[in-house]
Structures are given as C-alpha cells and as structure tokens.
Backbone as a chain_set.jsonl record, in Angstrom:
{"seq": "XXXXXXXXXXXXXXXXXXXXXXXXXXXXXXXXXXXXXXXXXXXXXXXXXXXXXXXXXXXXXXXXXXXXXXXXXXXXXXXXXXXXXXXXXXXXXXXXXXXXXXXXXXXXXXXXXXXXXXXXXXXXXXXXXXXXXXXXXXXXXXXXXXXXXXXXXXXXXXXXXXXXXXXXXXXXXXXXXXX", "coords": {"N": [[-47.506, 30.52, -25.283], [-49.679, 27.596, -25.804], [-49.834, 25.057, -23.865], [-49.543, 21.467, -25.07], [-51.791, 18.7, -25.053], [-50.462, 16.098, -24.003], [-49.499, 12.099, -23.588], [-51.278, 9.849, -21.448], [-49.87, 8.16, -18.805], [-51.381, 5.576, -18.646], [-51.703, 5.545, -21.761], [-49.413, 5.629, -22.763], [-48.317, 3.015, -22.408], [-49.734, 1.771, -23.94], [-49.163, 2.831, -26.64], [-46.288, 2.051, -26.531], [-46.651, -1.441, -26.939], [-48.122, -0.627, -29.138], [-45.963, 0.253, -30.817], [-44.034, -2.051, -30.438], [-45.339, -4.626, -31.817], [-45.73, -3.004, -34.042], [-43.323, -2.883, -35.05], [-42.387, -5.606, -35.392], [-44.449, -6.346, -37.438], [-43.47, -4.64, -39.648], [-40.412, -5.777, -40.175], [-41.148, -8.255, -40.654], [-42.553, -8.257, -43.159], [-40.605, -6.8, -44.76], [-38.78, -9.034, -44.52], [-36.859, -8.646, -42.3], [-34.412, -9.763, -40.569], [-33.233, -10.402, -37.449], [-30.724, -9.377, -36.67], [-30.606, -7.45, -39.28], [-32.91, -5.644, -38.907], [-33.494, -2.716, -37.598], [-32.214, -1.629, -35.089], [-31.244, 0.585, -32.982], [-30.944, 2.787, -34.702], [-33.113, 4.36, -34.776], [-35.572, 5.833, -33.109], [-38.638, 6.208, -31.299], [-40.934, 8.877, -30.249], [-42.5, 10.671, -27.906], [-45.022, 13.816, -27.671], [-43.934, 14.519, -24.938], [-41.481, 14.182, -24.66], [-40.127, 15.817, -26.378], [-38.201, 18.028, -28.212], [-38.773, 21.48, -29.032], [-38.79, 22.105, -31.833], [-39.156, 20.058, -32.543], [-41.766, 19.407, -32.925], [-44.894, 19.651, -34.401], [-47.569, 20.983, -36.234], [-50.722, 19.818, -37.222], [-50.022, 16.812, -38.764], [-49.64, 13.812, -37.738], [-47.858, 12.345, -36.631], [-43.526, 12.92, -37.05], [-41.339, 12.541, -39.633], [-37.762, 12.766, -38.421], [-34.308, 13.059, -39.122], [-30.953, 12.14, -37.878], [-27.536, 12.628, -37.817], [-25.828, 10.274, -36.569], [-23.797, 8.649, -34.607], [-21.128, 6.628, -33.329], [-20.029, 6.954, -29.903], [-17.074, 6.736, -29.275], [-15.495, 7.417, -31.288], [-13.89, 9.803, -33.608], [-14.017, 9.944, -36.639], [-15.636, 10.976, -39.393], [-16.396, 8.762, -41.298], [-17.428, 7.092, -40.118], [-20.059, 8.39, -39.055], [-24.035, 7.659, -39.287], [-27.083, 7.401, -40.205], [-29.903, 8.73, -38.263], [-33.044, 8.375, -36.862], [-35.778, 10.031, -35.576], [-38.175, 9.324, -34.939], [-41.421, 11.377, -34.026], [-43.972, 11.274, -32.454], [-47.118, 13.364, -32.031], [-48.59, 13.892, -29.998], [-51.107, 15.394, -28.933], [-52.288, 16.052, -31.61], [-53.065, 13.449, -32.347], [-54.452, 12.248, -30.236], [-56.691, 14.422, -30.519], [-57.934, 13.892, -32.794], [-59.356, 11.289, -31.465], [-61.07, 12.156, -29.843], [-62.491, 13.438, -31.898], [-63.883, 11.415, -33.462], [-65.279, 8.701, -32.293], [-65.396, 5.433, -32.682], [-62.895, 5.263, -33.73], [-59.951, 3.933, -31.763], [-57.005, 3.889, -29.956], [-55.023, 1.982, -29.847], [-54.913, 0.956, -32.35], [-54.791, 2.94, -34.192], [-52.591, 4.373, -33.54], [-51.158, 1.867, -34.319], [-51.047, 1.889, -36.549], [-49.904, 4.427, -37.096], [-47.226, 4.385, -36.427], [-46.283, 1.931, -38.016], [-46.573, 3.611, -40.242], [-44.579, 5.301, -40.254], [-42.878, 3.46, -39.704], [-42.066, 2.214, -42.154], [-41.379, 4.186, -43.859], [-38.724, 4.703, -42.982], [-37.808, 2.095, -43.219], [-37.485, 2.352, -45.989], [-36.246, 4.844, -46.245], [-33.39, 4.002, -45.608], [-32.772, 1.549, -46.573], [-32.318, 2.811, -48.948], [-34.599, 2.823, -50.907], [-36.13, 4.934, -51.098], [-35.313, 8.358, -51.516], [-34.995, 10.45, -48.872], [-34.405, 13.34, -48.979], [-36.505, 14.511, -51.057], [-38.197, 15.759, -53.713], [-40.814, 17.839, -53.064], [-43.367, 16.665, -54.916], [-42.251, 14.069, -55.159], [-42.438, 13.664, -52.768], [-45.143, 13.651, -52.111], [-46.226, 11.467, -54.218], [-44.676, 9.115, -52.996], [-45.415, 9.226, -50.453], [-48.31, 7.99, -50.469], [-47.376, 5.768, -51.933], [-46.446, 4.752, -48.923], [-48.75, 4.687, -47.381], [-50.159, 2.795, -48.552], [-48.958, 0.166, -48.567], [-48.853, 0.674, -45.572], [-51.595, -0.807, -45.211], [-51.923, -2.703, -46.88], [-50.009, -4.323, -45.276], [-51.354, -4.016, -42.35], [-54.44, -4.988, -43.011], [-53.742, -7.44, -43.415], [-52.887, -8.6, -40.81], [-54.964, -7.74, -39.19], [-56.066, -6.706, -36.932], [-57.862, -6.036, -33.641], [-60.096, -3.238, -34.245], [-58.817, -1.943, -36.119], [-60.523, -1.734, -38.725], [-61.872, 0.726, -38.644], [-59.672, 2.574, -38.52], [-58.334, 2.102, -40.667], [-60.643, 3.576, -42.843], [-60.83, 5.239, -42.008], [-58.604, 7.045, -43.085], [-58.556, 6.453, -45.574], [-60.564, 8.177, -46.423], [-59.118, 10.235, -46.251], [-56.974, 10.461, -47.885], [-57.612, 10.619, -50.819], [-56.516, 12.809, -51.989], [-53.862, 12.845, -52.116], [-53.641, 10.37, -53.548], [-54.699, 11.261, -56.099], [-52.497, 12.678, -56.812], [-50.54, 10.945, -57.348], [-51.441, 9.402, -59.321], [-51.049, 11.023, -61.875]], "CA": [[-47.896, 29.35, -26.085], [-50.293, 26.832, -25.635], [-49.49, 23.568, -23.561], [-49.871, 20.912, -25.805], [-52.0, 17.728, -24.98], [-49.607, 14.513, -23.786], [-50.834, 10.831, -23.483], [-51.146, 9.779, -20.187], [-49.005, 6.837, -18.301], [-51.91, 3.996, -19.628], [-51.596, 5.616, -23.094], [-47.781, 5.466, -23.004], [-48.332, 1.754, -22.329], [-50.076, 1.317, -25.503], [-48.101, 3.094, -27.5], [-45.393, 0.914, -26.639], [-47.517, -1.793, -27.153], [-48.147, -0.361, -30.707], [-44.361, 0.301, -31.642], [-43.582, -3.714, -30.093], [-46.736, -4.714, -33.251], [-45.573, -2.523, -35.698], [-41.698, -3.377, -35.718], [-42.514, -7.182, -35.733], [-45.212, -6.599, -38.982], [-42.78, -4.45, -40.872], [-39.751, -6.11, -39.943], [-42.193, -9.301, -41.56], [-42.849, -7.698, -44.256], [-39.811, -6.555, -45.281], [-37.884, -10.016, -44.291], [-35.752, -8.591, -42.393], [-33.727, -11.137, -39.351], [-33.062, -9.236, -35.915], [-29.376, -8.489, -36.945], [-30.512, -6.883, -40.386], [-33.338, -4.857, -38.116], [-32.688, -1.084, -37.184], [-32.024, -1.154, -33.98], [-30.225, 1.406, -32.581], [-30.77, 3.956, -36.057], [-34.472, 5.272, -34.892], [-36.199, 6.2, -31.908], [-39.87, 7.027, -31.218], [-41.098, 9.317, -28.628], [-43.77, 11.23, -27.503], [-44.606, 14.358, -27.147], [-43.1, 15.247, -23.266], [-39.614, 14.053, -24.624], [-39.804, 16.058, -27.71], [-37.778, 19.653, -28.676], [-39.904, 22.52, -29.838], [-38.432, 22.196, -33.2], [-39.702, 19.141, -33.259], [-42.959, 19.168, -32.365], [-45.598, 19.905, -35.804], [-49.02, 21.295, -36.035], [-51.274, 19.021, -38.393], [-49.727, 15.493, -38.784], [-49.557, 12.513, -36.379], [-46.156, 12.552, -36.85], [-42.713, 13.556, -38.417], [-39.405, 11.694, -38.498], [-36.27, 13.358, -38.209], [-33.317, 12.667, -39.687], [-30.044, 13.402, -37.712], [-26.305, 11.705, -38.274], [-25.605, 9.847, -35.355], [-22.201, 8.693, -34.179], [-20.588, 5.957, -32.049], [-19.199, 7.78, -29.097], [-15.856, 6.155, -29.718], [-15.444, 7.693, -32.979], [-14.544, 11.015, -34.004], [-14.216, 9.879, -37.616], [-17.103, 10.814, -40.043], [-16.569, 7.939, -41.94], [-18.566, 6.317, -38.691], [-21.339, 8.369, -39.141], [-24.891, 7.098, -39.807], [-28.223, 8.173, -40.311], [-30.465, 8.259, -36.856], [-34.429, 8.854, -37.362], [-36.481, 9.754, -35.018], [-40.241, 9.673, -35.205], [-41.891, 12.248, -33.197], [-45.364, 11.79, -32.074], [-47.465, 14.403, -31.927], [-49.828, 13.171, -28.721], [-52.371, 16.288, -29.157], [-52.907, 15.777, -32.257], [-53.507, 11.808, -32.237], [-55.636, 12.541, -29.022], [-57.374, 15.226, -30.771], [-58.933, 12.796, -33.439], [-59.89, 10.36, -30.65], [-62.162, 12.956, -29.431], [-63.476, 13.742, -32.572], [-64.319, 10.098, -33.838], [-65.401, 8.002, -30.947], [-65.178, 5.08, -33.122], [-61.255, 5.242, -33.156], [-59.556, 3.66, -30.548], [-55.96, 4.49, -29.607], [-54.199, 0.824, -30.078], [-55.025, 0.593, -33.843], [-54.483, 4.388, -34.533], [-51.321, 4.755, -32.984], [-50.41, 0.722, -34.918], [-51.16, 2.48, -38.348], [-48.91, 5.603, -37.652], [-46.165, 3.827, -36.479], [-46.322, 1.446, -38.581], [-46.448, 3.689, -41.817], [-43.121, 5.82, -39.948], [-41.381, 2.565, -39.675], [-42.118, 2.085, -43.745], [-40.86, 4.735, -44.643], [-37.232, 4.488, -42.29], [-36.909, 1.087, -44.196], [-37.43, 2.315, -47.33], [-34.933, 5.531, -46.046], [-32.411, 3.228, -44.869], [-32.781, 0.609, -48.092], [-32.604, 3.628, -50.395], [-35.603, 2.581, -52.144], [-36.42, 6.527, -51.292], [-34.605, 9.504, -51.555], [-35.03, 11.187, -47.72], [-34.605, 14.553, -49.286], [-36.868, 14.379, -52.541], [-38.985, 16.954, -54.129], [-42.12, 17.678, -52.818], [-44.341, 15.933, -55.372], [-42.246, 13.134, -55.147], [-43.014, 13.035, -51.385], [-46.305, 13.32, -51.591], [-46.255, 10.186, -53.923], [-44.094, 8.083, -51.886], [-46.711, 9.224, -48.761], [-49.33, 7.15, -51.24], [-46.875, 3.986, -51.667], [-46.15, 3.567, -47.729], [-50.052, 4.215, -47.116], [-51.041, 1.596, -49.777], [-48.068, -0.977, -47.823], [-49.363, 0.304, -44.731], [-53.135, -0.464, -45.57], [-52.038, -4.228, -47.001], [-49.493, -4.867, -43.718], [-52.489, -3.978, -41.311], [-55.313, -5.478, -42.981], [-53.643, -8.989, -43.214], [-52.654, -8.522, -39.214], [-56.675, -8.211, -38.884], [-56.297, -6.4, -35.674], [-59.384, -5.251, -34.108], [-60.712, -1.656, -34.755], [-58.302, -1.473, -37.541], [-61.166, -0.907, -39.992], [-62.563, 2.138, -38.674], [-58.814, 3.458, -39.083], [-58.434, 2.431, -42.591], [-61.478, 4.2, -43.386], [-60.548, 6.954, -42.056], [-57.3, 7.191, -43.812], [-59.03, 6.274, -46.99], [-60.852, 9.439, -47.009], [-57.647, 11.348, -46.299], [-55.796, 9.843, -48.271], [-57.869, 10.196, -51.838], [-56.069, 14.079, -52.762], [-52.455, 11.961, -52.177], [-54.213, 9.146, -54.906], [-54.482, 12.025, -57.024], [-51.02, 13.116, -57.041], [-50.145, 9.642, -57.894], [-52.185, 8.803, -60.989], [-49.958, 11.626, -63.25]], "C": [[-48.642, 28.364, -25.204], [-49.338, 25.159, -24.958], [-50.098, 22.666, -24.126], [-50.583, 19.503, -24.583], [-51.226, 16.635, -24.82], [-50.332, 13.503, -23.373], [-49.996, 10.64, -22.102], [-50.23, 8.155, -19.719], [-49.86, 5.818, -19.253], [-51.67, 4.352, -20.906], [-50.839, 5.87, -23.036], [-47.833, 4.237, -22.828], [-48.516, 1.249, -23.373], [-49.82, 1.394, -26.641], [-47.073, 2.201, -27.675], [-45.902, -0.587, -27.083], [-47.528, -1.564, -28.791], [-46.368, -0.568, -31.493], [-43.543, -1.307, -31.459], [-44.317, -4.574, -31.404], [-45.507, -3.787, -34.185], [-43.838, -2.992, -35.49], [-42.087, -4.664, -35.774], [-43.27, -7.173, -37.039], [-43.966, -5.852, -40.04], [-41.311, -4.938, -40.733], [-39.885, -7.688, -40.894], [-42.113, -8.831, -42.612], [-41.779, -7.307, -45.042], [-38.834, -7.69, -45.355], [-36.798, -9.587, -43.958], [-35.731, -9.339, -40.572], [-33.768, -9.858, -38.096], [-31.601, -8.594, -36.759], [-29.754, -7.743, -38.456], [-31.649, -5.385, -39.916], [-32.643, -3.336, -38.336], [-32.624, -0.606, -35.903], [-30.848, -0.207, -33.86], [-29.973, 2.939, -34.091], [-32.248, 4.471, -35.889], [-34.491, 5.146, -33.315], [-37.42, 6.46, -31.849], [-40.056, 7.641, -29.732], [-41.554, 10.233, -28.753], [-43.625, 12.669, -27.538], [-43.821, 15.078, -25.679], [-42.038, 15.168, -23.681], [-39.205, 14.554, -26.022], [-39.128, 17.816, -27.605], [-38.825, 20.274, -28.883], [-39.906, 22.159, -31.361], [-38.97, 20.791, -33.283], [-41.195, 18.321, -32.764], [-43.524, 20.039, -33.981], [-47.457, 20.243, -35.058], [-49.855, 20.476, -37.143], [-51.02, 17.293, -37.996], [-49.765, 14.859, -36.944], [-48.46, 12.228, -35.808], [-45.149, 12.73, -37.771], [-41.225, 12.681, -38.278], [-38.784, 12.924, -39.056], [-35.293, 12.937, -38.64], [-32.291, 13.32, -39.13], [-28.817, 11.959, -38.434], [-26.077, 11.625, -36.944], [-23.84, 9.241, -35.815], [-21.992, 7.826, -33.207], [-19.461, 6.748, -31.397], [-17.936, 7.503, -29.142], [-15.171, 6.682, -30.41], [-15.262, 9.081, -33.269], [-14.188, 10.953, -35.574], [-15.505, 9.922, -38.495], [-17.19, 9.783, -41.069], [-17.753, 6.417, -41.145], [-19.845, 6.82, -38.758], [-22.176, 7.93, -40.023], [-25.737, 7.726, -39.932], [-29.276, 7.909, -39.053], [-31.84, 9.117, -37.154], [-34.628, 8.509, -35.921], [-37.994, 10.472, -35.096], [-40.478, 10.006, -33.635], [-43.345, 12.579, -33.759], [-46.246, 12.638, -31.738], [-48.858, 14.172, -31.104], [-51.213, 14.302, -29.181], [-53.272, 15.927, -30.668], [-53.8, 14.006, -32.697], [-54.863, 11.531, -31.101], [-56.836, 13.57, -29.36], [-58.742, 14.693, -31.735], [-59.601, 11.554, -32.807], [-61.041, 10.724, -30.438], [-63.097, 12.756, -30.469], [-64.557, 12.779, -33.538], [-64.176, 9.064, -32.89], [-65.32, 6.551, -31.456], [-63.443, 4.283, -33.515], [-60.555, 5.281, -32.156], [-57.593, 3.422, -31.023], [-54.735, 3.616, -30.096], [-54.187, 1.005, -31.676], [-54.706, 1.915, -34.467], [-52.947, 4.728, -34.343], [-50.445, 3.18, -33.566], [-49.996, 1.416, -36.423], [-49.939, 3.94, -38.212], [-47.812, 4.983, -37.392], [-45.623, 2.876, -37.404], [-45.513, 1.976, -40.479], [-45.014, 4.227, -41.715], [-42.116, 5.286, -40.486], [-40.969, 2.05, -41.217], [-41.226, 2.522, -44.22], [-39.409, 4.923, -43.894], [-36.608, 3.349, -42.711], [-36.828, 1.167, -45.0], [-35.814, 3.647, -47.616], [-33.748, 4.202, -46.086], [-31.667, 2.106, -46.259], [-32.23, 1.692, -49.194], [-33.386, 3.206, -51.377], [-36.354, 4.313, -52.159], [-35.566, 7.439, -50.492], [-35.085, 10.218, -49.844], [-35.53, 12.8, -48.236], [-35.035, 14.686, -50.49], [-37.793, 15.484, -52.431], [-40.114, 16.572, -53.445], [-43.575, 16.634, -53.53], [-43.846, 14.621, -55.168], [-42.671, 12.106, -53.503], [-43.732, 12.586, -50.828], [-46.641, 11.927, -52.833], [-45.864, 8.463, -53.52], [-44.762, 7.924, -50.419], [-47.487, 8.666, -49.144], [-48.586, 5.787, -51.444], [-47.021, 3.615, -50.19], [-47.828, 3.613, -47.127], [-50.574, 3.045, -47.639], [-49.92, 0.359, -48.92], [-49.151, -0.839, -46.879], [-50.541, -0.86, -44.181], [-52.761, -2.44, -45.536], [-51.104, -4.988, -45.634], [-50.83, -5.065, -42.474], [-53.85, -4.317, -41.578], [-54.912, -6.936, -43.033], [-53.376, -9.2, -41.828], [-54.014, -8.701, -38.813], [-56.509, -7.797, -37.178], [-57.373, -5.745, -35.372], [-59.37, -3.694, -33.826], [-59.743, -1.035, -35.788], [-59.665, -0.979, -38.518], [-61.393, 0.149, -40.093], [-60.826, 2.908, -38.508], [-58.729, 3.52, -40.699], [-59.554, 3.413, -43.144], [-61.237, 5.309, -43.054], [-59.547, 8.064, -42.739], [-57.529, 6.879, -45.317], [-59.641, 7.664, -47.376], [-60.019, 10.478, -47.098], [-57.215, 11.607, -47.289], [-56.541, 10.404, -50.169], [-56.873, 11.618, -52.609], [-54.457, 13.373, -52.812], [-52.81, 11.242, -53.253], [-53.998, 9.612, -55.939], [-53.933, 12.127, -57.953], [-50.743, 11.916, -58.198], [-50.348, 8.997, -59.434], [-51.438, 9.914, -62.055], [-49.276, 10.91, -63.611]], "O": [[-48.342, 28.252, -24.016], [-48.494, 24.465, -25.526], [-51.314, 22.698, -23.932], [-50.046, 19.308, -23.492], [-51.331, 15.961, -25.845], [-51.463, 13.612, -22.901], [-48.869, 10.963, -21.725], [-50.119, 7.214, -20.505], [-49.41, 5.311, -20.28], [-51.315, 3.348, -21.524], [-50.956, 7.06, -23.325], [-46.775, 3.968, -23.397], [-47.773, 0.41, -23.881], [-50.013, 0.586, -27.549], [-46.884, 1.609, -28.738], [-45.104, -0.911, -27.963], [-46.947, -2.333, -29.556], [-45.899, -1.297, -32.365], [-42.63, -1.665, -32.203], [-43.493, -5.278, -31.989], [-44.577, -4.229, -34.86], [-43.511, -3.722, -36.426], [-42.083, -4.798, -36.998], [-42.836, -7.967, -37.874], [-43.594, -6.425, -41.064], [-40.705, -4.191, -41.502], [-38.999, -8.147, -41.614], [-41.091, -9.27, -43.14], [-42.001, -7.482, -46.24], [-37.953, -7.528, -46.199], [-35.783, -9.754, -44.634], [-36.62, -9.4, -39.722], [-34.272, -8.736, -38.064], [-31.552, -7.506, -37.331], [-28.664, -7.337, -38.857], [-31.406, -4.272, -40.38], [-31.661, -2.97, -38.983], [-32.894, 0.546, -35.565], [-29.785, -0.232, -34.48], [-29.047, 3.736, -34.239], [-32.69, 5.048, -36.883], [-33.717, 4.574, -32.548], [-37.552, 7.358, -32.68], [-39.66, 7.276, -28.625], [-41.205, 10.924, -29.71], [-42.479, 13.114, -27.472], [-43.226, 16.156, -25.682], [-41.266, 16.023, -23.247], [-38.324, 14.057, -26.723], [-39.682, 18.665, -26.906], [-39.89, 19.659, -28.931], [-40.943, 21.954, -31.991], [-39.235, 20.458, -34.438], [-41.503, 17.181, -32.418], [-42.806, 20.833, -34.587], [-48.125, 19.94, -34.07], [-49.326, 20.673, -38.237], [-51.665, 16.668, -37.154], [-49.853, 15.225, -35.772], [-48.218, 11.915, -34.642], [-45.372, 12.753, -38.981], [-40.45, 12.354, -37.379], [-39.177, 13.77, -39.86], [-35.456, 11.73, -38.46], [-32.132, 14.524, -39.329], [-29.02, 10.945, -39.103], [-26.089, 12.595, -36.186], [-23.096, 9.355, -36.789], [-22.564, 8.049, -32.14], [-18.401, 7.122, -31.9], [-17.425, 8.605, -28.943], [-13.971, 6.471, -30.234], [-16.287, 9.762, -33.248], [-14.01, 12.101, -35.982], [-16.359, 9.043, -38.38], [-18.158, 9.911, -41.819], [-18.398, 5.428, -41.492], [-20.798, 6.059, -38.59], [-21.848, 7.709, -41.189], [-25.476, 8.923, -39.815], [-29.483, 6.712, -38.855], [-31.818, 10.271, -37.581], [-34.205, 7.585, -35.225], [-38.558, 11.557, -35.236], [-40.114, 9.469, -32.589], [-43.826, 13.318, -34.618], [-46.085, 12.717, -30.52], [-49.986, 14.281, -31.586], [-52.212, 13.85, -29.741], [-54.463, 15.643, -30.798], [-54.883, 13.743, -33.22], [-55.871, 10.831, -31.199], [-57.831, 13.609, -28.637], [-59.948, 14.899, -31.597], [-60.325, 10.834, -33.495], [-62.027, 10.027, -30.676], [-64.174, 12.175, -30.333], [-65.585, 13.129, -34.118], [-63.079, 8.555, -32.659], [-65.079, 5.937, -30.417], [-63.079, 3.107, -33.524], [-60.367, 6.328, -31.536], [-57.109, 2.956, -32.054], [-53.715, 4.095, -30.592], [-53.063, 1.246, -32.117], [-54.222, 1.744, -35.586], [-52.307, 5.385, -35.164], [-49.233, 3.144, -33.358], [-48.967, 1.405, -37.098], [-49.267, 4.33, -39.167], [-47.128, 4.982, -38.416], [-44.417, 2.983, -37.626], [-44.75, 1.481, -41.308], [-44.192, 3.943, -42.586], [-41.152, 5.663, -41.152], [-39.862, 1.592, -41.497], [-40.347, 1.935, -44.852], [-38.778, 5.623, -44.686], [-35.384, 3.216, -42.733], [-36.134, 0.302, -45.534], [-34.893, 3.623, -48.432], [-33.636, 3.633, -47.172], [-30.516, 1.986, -46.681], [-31.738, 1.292, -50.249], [-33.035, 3.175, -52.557], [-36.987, 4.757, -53.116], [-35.209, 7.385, -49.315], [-36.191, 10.652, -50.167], [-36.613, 13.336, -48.002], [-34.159, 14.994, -51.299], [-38.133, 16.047, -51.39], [-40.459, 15.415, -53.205], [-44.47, 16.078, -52.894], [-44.726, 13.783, -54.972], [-42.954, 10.95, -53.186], [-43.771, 11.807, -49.876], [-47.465, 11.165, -52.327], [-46.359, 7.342, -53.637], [-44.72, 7.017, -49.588], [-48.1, 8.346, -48.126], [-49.166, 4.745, -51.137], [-47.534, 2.536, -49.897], [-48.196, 2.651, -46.453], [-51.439, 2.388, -47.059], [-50.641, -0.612, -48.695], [-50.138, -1.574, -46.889], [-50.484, -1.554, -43.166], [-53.107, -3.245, -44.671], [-51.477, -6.033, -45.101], [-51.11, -6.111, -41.889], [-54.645, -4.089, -40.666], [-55.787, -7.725, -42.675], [-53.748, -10.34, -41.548], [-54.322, -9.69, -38.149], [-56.835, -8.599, -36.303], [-57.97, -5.023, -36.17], [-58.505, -3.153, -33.138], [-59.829, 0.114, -36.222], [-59.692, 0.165, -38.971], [-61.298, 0.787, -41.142], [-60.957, 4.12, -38.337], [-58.916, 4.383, -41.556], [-59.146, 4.118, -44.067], [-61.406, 6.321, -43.734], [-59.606, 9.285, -42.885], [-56.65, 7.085, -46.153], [-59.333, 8.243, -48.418], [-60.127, 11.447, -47.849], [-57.014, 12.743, -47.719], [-55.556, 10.579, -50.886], [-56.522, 11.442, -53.775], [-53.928, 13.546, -53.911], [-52.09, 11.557, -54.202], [-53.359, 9.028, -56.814], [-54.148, 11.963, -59.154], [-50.738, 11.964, -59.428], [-49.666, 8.393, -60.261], [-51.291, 9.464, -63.191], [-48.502, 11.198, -64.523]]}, "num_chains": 1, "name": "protein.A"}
C-alpha cells in the first residue's frame, strides 16, 4: 500500500489554527458558554495519528463515533459518546494542488468547521448519528448551508474561493434535498 500524503509541521500549525477558529464560530453560533462546550467528547487529528480503519479514500474527513469512559468507572451508565474527526491530509493536500486558488487556512476552517456542526447537532440530538442514508445525505446539505452562513459572516480571507468550490459540489446533495 501506498504511503499516504501527511501535512507537514507548518501545516499542522494551521490546522490548529483552523480547529482554535472553528470551535469559537460554532460554539457562537450555537450559544453555547465554555462549560456547555464539548470538551473532552471529540478529538481531531491528522492523518500520522490515525488507524487504518480510519483513514477514507474520497472525503476530507470522517468522524467517528466511539463510547468513551471515565477511567474511574466501570459502570456503563458513565458511558458517553466520543467523536473523533479524522482528517484525511492527502486528500485536503491533494485539492491544494489541484486549485492553486485554495489556500490551506480557509479549507481546512470550512471542514472543520462543518465536522464540528454536525458533533453539535450529534450531541444535541437534533440528528440521528445512525440515520438512513438519504437522510444523511440531507442533513450533509443542512450543516453545508450552516456552514456556508457561519463562514461567510466570519469574512475570512480566501474563504470565497472555498465556498465556490463547495457550491459546485455540493448542487447533487441540493438535489436530494428538494424531495
């Protein structure tokens, strides 16, 4: 097998960087305080610190869903739900290449961003985790359409040339939606 593409030390900077931005806008957005937050119920992380199994061919990224556990505890009435979004560096680096236009900060704000959407909307139960396929793909059309209005009122720069790019993606998801 192929060695996959990883981002390098400065683009692990920015990433972080991105995930510091996107929890403060949807954290905004959702009104939620530090103690109402999700710390400690997600994780993001790259590919180098990722399983096989959880590494994807296609997407930007995938969360995960495990049941986490305070070590303390061997009651399952303790367990929780623990997401972690897993970046998929090659591929995020792969569209860099191919649209010179798209720069790394604003690309990597918008995926995290839409992740962390959909882990508050998990978490809220405003969506089902394990829902049918169609309904997935149009709940992947609500947290784009959040995303889209979170990160164009932020007005960060080279956001546009992501939205646009995610607009043309995005129109066979629109689709779905309009049944």
């Amino acid at each position: 097998m192929d060695t996959l593409e990883t981002f390098s030390p400065a683009q692990i900077n920015i990433v972080n960087n991105s995930v510091a931005i996107s929890e403060e806008l949807v954290s905004d957005f959702y009104k939620m305080s530090a103690s109402q937050w999700l710390h400690g119920k997600y994780d993001v992380k790259t590919l180098a610190d990722l399983k096989p199994d959880e590494t994807v061919q296609g997407p930007f990224a995938q969360i995960i869903r495990y049941k986490g556990r305070h070590k303390d505890s061997q009651l399952g009435s303790s367990a929780y739900d623990f997401y972690k979004i897993c970046l998929q560096d090659n591929a995020i680096l792969s569209v860099l290449r191919q649209f010179s236009e798209i720069k790394l900060f604003p690309f990597t704000l918008y995926i995290i961003t839409h992740e962390l959407i959909h882990i508050v909307r998990f978490s809220k139960f405003i969506q089902n985790f394990d829902a049918s396929h169609e309904e997935m793909m149009i709940e992947e059309a609500r947290v784009h359409e959040i995303t889209r209005g979170i990160l164009v009122a932020a007005r960060i720069s080279g956001m546009k040339d992501v939205l646009k790019l995610y607009k043309n993606w995005l129109k066979p998801i629109e689709n779905l939606r309009k049944r």
